[in-house]
C-alpha positions as CSV (number, residue, x, y, z in Angstrom):
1,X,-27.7,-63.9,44.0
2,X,-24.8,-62.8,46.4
3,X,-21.6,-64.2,46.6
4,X,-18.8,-63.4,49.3
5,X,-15.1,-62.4,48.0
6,X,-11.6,-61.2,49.6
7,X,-10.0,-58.3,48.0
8,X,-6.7,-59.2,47.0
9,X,-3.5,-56.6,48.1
10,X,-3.6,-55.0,45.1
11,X,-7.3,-54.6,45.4
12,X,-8.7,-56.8,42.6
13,X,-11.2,-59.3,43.6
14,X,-12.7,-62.3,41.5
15,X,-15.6,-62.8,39.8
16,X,-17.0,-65.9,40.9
17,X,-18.2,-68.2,38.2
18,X,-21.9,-68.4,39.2
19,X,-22.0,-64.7,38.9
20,X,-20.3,-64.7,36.0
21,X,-22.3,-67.5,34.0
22,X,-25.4,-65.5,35.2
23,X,-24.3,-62.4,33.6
24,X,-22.7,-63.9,30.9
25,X,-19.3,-62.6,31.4
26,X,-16.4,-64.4,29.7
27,X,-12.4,-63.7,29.5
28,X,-11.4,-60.7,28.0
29,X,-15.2,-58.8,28.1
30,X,-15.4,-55.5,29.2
31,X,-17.4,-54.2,32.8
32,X,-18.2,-50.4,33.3
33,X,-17.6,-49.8,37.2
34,X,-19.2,-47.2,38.9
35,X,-19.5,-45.8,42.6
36,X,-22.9,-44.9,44.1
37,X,-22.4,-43.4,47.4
38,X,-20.6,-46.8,49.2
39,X,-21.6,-49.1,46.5
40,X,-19.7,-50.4,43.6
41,X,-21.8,-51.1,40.5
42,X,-19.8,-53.9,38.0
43,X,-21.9,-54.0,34.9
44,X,-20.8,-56.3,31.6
45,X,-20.8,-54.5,28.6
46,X,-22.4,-55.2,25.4
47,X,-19.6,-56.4,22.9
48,X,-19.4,-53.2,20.3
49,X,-19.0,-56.3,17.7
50,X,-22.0,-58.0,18.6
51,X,-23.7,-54.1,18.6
52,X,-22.6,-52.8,15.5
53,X,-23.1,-56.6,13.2
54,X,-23.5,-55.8,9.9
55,X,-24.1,-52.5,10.7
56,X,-21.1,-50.8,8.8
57,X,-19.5,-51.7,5.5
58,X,-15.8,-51.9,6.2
59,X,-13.0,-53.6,4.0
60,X,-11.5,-54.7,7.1
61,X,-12.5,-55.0,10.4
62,X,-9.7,-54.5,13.1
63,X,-8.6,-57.8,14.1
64,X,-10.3,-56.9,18.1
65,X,-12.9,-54.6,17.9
66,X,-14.0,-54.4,21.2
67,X,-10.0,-53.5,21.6
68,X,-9.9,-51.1,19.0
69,X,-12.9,-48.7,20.1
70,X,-11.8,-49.4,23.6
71,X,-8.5,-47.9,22.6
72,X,-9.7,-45.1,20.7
73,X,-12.4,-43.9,23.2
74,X,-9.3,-43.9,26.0
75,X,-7.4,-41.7,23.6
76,X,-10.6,-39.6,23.0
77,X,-11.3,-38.9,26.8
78,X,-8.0,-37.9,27.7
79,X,-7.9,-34.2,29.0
80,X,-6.9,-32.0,25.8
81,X,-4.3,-29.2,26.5
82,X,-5.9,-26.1,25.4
């Protein structure tokens, strides 16, 4: 399925919502973006929540999960002074 889109001046564009129904995306999911040579690659992610179910025990899971690791995995891949 390929739909046609503007890029917007600050250079986002929009999902349409076929493609999005398709691939199941919803408001607020994550997409890894990649580059191969002059195509860009939009993938949905996986939900770490939906992952990781019952996986762990925890007292108290953060209230957005998906937030939280995304957080802490920005903070973890930031260049470390050495």
């Amino acid at each position: 399925m390929t739909e046609l889109v503007k890029i917007e001046e600050k250079g986002r564009i929009v999902i349409p919502k076929s493609l999005r129904e398709r691939t199941e995306m919803k408001e607020g999911d994550y997409v890894k973006v990649t580059v191969k040579e002059k195509t860009i690659v939009v993938m949905p992610l996986e939900p770490v929540a939906d992952k990781y179910f019952r996986a762990f025990r925890v007292d108290r899971w953060p209230e957005d999960l998906d937030e939280f690791v995304f957080e802490v995995l920005k903070e973890w891949w930031k260049p470390k002074s050495t």
